[in-house]
Structure formats: structure tokens, C-alpha cells
C-alpha positions as CSV (number, residue, x, y, z in Angstrom):
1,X,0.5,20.0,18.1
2,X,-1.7,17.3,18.2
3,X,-3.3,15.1,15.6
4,X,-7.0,15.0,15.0
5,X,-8.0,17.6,17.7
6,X,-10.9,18.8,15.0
7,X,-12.3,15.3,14.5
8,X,-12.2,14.1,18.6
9,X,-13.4,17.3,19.9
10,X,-16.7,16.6,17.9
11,X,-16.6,12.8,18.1
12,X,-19.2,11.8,19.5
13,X,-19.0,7.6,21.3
14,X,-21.7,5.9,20.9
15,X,-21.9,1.8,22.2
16,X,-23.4,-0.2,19.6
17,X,-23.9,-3.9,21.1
18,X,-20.6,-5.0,22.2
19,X,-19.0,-2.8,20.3
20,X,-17.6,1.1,20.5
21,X,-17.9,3.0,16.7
22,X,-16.6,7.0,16.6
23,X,-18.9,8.9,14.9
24,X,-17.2,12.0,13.0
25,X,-20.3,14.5,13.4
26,X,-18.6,17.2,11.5
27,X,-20.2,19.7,10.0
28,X,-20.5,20.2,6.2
29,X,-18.0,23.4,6.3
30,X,-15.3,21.9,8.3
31,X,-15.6,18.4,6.2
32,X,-15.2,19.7,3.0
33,X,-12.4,22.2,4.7
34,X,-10.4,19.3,5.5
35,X,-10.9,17.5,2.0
36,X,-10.0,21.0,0.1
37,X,-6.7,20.9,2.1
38,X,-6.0,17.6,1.1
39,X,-6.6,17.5,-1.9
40,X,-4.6,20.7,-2.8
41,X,-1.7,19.3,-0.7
42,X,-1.7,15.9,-2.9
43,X,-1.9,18.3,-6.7
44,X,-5.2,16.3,-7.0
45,X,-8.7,18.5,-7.8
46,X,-11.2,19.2,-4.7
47,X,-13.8,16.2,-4.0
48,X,-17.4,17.4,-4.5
49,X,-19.6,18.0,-1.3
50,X,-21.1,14.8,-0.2
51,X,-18.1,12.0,-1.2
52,X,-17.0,11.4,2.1
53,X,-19.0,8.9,4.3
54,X,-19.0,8.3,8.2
55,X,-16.3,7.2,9.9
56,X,-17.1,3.6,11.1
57,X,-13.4,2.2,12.1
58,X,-12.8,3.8,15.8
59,X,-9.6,2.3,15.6
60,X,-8.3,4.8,13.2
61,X,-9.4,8.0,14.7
62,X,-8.2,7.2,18.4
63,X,-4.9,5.9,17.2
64,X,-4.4,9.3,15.3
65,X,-6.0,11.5,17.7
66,X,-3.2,10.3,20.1
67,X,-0.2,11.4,18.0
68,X,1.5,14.7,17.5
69,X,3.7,15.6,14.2
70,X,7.6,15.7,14.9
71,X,9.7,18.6,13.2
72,X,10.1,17.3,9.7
73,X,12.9,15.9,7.9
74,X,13.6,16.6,4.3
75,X,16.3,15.2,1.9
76,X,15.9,16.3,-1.6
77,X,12.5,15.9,-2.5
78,X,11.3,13.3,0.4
79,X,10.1,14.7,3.9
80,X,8.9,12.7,6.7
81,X,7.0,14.5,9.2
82,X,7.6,11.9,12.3
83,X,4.4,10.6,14.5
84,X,5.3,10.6,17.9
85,X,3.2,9.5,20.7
86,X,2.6,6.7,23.5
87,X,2.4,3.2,22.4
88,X,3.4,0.0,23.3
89,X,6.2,-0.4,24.9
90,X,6.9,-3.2,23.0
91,X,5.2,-4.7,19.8
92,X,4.3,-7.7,21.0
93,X,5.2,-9.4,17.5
94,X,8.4,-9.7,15.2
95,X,8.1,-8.1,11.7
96,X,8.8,-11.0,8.9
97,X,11.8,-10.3,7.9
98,X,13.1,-10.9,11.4
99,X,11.2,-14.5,11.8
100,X,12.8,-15.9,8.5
101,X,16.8,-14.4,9.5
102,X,15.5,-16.4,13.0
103,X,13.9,-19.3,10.9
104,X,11.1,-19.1,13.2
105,X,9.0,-19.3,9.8
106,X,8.7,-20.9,6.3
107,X,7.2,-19.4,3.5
108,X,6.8,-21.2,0.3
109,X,4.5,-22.2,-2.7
110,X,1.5,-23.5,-1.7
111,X,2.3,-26.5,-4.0
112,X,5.0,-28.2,-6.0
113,X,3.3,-25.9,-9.0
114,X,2.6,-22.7,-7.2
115,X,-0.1,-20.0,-7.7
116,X,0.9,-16.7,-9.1
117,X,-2.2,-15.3,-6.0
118,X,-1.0,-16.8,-3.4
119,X,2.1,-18.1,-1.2
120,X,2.0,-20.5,2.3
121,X,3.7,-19.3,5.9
122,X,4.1,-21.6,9.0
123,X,5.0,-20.0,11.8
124,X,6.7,-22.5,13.8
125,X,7.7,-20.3,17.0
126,X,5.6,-19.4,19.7
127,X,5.5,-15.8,18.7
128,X,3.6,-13.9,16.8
129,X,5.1,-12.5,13.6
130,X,3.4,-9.3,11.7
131,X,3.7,-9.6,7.8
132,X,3.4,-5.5,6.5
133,X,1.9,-4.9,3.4
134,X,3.7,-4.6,0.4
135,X,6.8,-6.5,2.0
136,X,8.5,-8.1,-0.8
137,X,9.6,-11.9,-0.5
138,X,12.2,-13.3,-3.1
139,X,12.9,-16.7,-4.4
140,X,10.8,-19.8,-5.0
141,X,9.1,-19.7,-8.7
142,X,8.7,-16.2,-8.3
143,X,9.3,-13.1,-6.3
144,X,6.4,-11.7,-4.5
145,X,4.8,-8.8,-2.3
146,X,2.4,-8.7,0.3
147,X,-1.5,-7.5,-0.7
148,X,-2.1,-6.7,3.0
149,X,-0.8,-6.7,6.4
150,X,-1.5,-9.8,8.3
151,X,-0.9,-10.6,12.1
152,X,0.2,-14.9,12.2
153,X,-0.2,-16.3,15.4
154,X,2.8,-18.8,16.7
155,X,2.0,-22.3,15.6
156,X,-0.4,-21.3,12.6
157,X,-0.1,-22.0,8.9
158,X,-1.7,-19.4,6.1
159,X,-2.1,-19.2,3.0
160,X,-0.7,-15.7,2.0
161,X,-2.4,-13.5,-0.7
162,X,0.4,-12.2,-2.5
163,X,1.1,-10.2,-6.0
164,X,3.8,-11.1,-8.6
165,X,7.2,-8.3,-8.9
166,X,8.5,-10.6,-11.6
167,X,6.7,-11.5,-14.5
168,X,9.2,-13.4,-16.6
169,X,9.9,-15.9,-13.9
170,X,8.1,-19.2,-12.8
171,X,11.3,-21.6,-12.6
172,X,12.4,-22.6,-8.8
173,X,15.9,-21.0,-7.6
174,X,15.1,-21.9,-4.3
175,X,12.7,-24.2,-2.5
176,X,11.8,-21.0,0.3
177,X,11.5,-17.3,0.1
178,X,13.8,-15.2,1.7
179,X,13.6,-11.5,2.9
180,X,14.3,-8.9,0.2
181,X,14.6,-5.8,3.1
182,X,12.6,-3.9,0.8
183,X,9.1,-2.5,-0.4
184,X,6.4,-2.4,-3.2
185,X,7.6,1.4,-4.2
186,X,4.5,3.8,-2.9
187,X,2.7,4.6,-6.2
188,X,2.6,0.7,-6.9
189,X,1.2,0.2,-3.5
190,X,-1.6,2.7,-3.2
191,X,-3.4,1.0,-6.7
192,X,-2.7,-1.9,-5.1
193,X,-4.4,-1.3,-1.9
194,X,-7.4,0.3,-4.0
195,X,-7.9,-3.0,-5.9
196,X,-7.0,-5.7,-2.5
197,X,-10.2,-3.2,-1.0
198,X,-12.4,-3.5,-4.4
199,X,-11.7,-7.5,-4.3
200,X,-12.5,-7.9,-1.2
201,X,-16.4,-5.9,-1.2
202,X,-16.8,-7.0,-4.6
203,X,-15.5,-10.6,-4.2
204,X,-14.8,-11.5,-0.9
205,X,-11.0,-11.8,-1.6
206,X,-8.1,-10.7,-1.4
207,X,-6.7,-10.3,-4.7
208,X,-5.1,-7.7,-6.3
209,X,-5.1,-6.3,-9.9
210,X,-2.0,-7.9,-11.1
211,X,-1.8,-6.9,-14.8
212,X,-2.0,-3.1,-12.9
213,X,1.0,-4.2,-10.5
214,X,3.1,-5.5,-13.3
215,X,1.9,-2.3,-15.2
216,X,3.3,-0.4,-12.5
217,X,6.3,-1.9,-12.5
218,X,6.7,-1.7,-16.0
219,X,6.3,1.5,-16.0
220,X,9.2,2.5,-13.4
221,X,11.5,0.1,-14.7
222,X,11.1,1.9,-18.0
223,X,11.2,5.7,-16.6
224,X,14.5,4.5,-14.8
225,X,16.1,3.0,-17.7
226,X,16.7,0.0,-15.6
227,X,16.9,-3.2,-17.7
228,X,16.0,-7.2,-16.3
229,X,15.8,-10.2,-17.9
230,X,12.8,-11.6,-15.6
231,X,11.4,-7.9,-15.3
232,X,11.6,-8.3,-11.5
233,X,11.1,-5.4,-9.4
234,X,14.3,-6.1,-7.2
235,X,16.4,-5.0,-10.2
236,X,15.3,-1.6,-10.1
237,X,16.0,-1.5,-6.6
238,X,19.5,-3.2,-7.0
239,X,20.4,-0.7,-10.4
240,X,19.7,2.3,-8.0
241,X,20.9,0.9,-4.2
242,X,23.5,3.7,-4.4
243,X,21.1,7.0,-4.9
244,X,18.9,5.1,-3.1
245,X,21.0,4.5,-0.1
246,X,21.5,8.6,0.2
247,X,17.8,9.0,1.2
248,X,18.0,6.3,3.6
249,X,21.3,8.0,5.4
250,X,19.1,11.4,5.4
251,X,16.4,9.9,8.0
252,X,16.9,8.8,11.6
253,X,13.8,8.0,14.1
254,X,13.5,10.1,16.7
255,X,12.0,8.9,20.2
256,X,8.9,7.5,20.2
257,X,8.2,7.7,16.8
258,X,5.6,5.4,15.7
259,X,5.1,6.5,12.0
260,X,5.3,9.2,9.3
261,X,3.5,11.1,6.9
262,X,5.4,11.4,4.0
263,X,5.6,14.2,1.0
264,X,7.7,13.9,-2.5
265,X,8.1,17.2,-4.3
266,X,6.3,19.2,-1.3
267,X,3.1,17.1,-2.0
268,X,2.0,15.1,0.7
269,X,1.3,11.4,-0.6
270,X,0.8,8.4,2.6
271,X,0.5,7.8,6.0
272,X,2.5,5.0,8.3
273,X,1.9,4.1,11.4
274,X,2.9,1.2,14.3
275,X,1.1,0.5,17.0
276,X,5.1,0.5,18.9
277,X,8.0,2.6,18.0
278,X,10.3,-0.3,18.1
279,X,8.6,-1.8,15.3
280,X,8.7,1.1,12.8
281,X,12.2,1.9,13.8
282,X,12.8,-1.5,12.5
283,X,10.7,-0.7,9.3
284,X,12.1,3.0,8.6
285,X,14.8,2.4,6.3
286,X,12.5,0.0,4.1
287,X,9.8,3.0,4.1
288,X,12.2,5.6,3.1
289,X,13.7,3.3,0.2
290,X,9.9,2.5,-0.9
291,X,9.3,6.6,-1.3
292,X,12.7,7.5,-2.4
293,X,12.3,5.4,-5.7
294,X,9.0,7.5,-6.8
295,X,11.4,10.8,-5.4
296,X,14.1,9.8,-7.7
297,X,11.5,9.0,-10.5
298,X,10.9,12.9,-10.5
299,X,13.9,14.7,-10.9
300,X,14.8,15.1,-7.3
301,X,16.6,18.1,-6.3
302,X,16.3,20.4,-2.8
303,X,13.0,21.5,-1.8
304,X,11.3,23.0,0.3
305,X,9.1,20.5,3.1
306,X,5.4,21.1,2.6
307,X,3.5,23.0,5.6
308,X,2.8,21.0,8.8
309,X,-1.1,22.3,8.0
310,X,-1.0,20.1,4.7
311,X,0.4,17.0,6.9
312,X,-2.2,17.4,9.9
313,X,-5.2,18.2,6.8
314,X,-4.4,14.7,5.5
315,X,-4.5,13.0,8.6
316,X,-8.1,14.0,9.4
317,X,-9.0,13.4,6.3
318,X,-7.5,9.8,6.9
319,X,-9.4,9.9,10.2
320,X,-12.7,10.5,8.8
321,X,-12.4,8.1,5.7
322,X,-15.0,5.6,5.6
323,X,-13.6,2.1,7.0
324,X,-15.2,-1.2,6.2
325,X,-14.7,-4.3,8.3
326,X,-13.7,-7.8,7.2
327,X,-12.3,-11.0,9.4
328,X,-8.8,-10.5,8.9
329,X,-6.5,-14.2,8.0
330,X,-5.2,-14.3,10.8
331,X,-5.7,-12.3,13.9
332,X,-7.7,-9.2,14.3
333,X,-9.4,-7.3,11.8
334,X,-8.8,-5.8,8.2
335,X,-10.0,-2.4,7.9
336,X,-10.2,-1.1,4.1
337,X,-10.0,2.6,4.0
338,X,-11.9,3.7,0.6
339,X,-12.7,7.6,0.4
340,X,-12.1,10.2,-2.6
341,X,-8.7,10.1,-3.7
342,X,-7.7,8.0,-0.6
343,X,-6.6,4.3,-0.7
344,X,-5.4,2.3,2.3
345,X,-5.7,-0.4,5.1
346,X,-5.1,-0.9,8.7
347,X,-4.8,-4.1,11.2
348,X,-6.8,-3.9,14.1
349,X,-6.3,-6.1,16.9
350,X,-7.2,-6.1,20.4
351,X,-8.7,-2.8,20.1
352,X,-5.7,-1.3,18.6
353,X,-4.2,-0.5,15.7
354,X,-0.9,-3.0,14.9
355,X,-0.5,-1.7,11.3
356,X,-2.2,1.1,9.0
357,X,-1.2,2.1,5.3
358,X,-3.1,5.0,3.7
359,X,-1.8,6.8,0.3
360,X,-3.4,9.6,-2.1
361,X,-4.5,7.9,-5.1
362,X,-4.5,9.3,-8.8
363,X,-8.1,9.4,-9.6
364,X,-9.6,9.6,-13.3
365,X,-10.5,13.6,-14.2
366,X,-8.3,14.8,-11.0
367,X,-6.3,17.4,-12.7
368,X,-3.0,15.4,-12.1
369,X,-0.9,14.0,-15.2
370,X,0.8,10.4,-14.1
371,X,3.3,9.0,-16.7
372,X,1.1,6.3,-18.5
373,X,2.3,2.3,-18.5
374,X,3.7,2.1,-21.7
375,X,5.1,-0.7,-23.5
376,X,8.5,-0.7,-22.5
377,X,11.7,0.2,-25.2
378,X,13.0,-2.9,-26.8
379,X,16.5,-3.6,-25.2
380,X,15.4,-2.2,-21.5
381,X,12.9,-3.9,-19.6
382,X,11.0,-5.5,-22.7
383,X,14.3,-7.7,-22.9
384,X,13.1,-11.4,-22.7
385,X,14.9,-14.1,-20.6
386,X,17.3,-15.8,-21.7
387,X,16.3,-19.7,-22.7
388,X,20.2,-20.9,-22.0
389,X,20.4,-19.6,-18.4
390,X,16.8,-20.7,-17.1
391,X,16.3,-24.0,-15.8
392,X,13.7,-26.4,-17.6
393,X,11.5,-25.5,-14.6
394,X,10.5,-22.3,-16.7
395,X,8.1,-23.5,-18.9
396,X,5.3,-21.9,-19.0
397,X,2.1,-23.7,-16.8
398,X,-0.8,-24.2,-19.2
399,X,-2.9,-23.0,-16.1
400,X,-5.3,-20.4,-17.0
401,X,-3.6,-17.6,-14.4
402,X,-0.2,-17.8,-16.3
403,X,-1.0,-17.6,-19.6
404,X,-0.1,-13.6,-21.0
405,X,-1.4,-11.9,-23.7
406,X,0.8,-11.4,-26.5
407,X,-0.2,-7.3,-26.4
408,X,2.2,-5.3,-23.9
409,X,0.0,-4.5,-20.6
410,X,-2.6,-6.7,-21.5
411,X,-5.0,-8.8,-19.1
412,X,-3.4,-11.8,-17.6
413,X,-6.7,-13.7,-17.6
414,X,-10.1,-13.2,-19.5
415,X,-11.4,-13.2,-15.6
416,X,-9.2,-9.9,-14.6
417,X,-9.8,-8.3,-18.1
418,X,-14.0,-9.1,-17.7
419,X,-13.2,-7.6,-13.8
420,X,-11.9,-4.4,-15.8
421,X,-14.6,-4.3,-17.9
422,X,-17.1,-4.5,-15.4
423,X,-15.2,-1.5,-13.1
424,X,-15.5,0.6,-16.1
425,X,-19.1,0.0,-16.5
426,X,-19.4,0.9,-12.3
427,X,-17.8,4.4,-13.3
428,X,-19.9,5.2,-16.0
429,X,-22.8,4.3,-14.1
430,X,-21.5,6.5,-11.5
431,X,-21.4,9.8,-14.0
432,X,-25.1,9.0,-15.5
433,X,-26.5,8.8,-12.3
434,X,-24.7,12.3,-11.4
435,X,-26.0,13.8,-14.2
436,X,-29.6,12.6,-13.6
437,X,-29.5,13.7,-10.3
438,X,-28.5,17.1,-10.9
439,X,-31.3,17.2,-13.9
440,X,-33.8,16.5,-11.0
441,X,-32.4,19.1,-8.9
442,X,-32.5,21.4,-11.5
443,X,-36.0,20.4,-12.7
């Protein structure tokens, strides 16, 4: 069945300048319809009438419009329904990880120091290279993901926004970063795409929350039971590479396959799509390891795939989620997708779609019950490094963005921690001004 065929039967195109946006003119009934199904299929409460604004990306709603949902594939608790339809025949780019096993790029610090924010890639081929958000680079001072996906033309040098997987190192083991074949885990990367979109149309940047990442991380480390001396991410994946490597087995592309949705515990939770099924073949096995370590997080055992309905609600939910533009960093355009309970980004470039992301978020008051960030128990992932095996190099920087707060979870910065404050105060506001609305109405 095809994708979308709700939203582009009442899309409506409409030129605006030299441009072409898709205006979702759905009614009130069939909106909130497709938000109610969402929402139940995610465990997260309904959104009230009125949350969803227009669409304004007509990237997003052609690429989906074009697909149709494979039969699914379930191992355990993780289903991917398969996106299948006509693309590129080719991508037209390499994915990172190929480039550096080429060495058709370097990525390094920035400086001799570093920056915890940021990271530096010269691409010195002639092709382009697509870097996928939430790709995770190792080495250097300190391992790394990816806030965003960004399209790096051949010949260019960028400076990379980037988020930090391991907060007890900032000592050089090697002068480049190398390809870790793997993935921000999907919980981690939906807050993370919710702050990279609140930086950028608060601030302009592209910055995400890290004392939230390393929260995150924290957290799973802790649920696991895995234990690491530099609380790096990669150990988690390392401690459980052979549950892990089960799921990965479980899923195979099928032809022309250019994404997924994907479900853990029959609920469905993000969205990935290519604009070329060579590419996300390429990317499938990092995808399914990134979902499998939330899977194994909750008791995994058989069962049953959720309804195609809940899969095909979420995408037109996706569709018709509002989508601000920005200049990407390097070719094309960022789109930010911010709706209720929906966190996400795509890649637009030459009127396409190269890369979109989107994921259910947890939302304060939504019903759903997340395992807090706790400190982590003494002896596990608390367990601080070891001054005999770390090179002098590991001193901490008396920079401001390095310096931690002795309390467990705590702000990195008095910047990020006046940044939380500040998106507290933005929810409140958000409450009082419901509730003085509705005393109008009622008055």
C-alpha cells in the first residue's frame, strides 16, 4: 500500500517565488485521526487539537508519498517494516565510514587542544561523502557522534558539530578518528535531535545538549550493567556485540529498500530513510544495532510486530510535521522536524531528500514512564579512570566547556545549565498561557 496517500490526495502545490511548498490542507478530523494513531502506537498520550502546524518542507511529503511499506521483519522485540520505492539508482555520495577505510578524508580536532562541540573533516577526493547523524567516530581526545547529517563536497574542509560518547577521556590515542561501524543508540538520538533543532531556532547553532547525551548514556550503561573506565559509549556496544550481533543476523534488505520504520515492544518509535537503496543497505546493520540496544534494554523476548496501520499512521504524521529551513554546512538544506511528541531531521539537496531521521520523543505529562538518569552504582559505570594507564595528555583543560560538576548529571557549563533554566521557564510559560486561554474561552 502506499505511503502518504491521505496527505497527497489533499495536498494542494502552490509556487511561492522560486520555490514549490506542499501545503497539507487536512481537515481537523483526519489531522487529529492521524496524531491519535500515533500517538497510541508510540504508548505516548493523544496531542490536543491544534499542536500540529503546516507542513512547510515539500521534501518530506513527496519523498514519503513515493514509498510503500514492505512485509515486516520482527526478531524479538525489534520489527522493521521495509520502505520500498524508486530512487536513485545510485547515491551519488559515499557514506563516511567508507571515505576514511578509502582515506579519501581526515577527520580530526580542530586544534592541537580540541573542542568537546566540535571536530574538523577534509574531504580530499573528488567525491562527495554523506556524514549520517548520530554516526559515531572514535579516537583522537575523545570519541564522538554526529549532531546532524551533513552532505561534504569533494575538496571542502568543515568544521563538524559533534557530541561527546566519552566523558572521562580528553587524552590523544590517536592523532585521527576512525570509523566505529556503529550508532548513537535511538533513545539517545531522538533528545539529541530535539535539542540540535532547539539550538539551532534559539541560537543559530548546532549544538546539542551534552550533559543530556552523557545522561543518556549514563543511564544505559547503568541499566546494562556494563562497566568503563572512560564511560565511553563504545563499551556498551563492545560488552553486548554478541546479543547484539543476533538482531543484526535477523534483518536482510530486500530490493529497493530505501528505509525503515522501526517498532521495539510492538510500539512504533523512528523513521529512516535514503534517497538510494544502495546507501541504506550499506547503513542497515548499523541501524539495526542502534535499536537493538534500547530492544535488549527492555527485556526482549518474541512479540508480536505492531499493525502496518500504526506504521503508515506515523509516517503521515511525519509527513505533516512542521519543517523549518536552515543553510545546511555543507550542501543542501537542514530541515528540523519539531511537532508533538516528534523529534527529527532531514537533508535536502537538489530537491530531494539524501537523508531524514525522525523518532517519537518522551514528552513531559505523556503517560509514558522512562527509566530516569541516575547516578550510576559505584564499581559499574561511575568507576573513574585509572591515573597509571592514561597518558599525561589527560589533564583536565582549564577551558570553561570541560570543567564538570562534582554532582552526578550535573550541567557541564553554567551556559548549558542557564540554557536549562531558561527551557524550563519556556514550558511554564507554555502551561500559563493555556490555562489563560481556556479562562477566556470559558469567560
Amino acid at each position: 500500500m502506499t505511503i502518504g496517500r491521505t496527505t497527497q490526495a489533499r495536498a494542494r502545490i502552490q509556487p511561492r517565488g522560486n520555490c514549490v511548498e506542499a501545503l497539507a490542507d487536512l481537515d481537523t478530523s483526519e489531522r487529529q485521526r492521524l496524531q491519535h494513531s500515533v500517538a497510541l502506537a508510540a504508548g505516548l498520550a493523544p496531542p490536543k487539537q491544534g499542536t500540529t502546524p503546516t507542513v512547510r518542507a515539500a521534501e518530506v511529503g513527496q519523498s514519503l508519498a513515493g514509498l510503500r511499506l514492505g512485509e515486516s521483519q520482527t526478531y524479538l522485540n525489534l520489527t522493521l517494516f521495509p520502505l520500498i520505492g524508486e530512487g536513485e539508482a545510485a547515491s551519488g555520495y559515499l557514506l563516511l565510514d567508507e571515505a576514511l577505510d578509502r582515506q579519501l578524508v581526515r577527520v580530526t580536532e580542530v586544534s592541537k587542544d580540541g573542542s568537546i562541540p566540535e571536530i574538523a573533516l577534509e574531504n580530499t577526493s573528488a567525491e562527495s561523502v554523506l556524514l549520517v547523524d548520530g554516526d559515531e567516530l572514535v579516537g583522537a581526545k575523545q570519541n564522538r557522534v554526529l549532531n546532524l547529517s551533513i552532505l561534504v563536497a569533494g575538496g571542502k574542509r568543515l568544521i563538524i558539530p559533534v557530541s561527546c560518547v566519552e566523558r572521562r577521556r580528553w587524552a590523544y590515542r590517536s592523532p585521527e578518528f576512525q570509523a566505529a561501524k556503529r550508532s548513537l543508540f535511538s533513545r539517545a538520538r531522538a533528545r539529541k535531535a530535539q535539542s540540535v533543532s532547539d539550538a539551532l531556532r534559539t541560537r543559530g547553532d548546532r549544538r546539542a545538549n551534552q550533559s543530556q547525551v552523557w545522561a543518556c548514556v549514563a543511564e544505559k550503561a547503568d541499566h546494562l550493567g556494563v562497566q568503563s573506565e572512560t564511560l565511553a559509549m563504545s563499551d556498551i556496544y563492545v560488552d553486548r556485540a554478541a546479543q547484539l550481533d543476533t538482531f543484526v543476523r535477523a534483518f536482510r534488505p530486500v530490493p529497493a529498500q530505501r528505509g525503515a520504520v522501526v517498532a521495539v515492544g510492538g510500539k512504533v518509535v523512528g523513521v529512516e530513510l535514503f534517497d538510494a537503496a544502495s546507501a541504506f543497505s550499506r547503513y542497515l546493520e548499523k541501524l539495526v544495532r542502534a535499536y537493538a540496544l534500547d530492544a535488549i534494554e527492555r527485556a526482549p523476548g518474541q512479540l508480536p510486530a505492531p499493525p502496518e496501520r500504526d506504521a503508515r499512521a506515523f509516517l503521515d504524521l511525519v509527513a505533516a510535521t512542521h519543517g523549518e529551513r536552515f543553510k545546511a554546512l555543507g550542501e543542501g538544506e537542514d530541515i528540523r522536524l519539531t511537532g508533538q511528541s516528534i523529534a527529527g531531521g532531514a537533508l535536502a539537496t537538489g530537491g530531494r531528500l539524501a537523508h531524514l531521521a525522525a523518532f517519537v520523543v518522551d514528552e513531559p505529562g505523556s503517560g509514558i514512564s522512562r527509566p530516569a538518569a541516575s547516578a550510576p552504582a559505584a564499581g559499574r559505570y561511575a568507576t573513574r579512570p585509572n591515573a597509571a594507564t592514561q597518558p599525561p595528555e589527560a589533564t583536565r583543560p582549564s577551558t570553561p566547556e570541560h570543567r564538570e560538576s562534582p554532582a552526578a548529571g550535573a550541567p557541564a557549563s553554567v551556559v548549558e545549565g542557564a540554557v536549562r533554566f531558561f527551557q524550563q521557564c519556556r514550558s511554564l510559560s507554555r502551561v500559563l498561557v493555556g490555562w489563560f486561554e481556556s479562562r477566556m474561552r470559558r469567560a
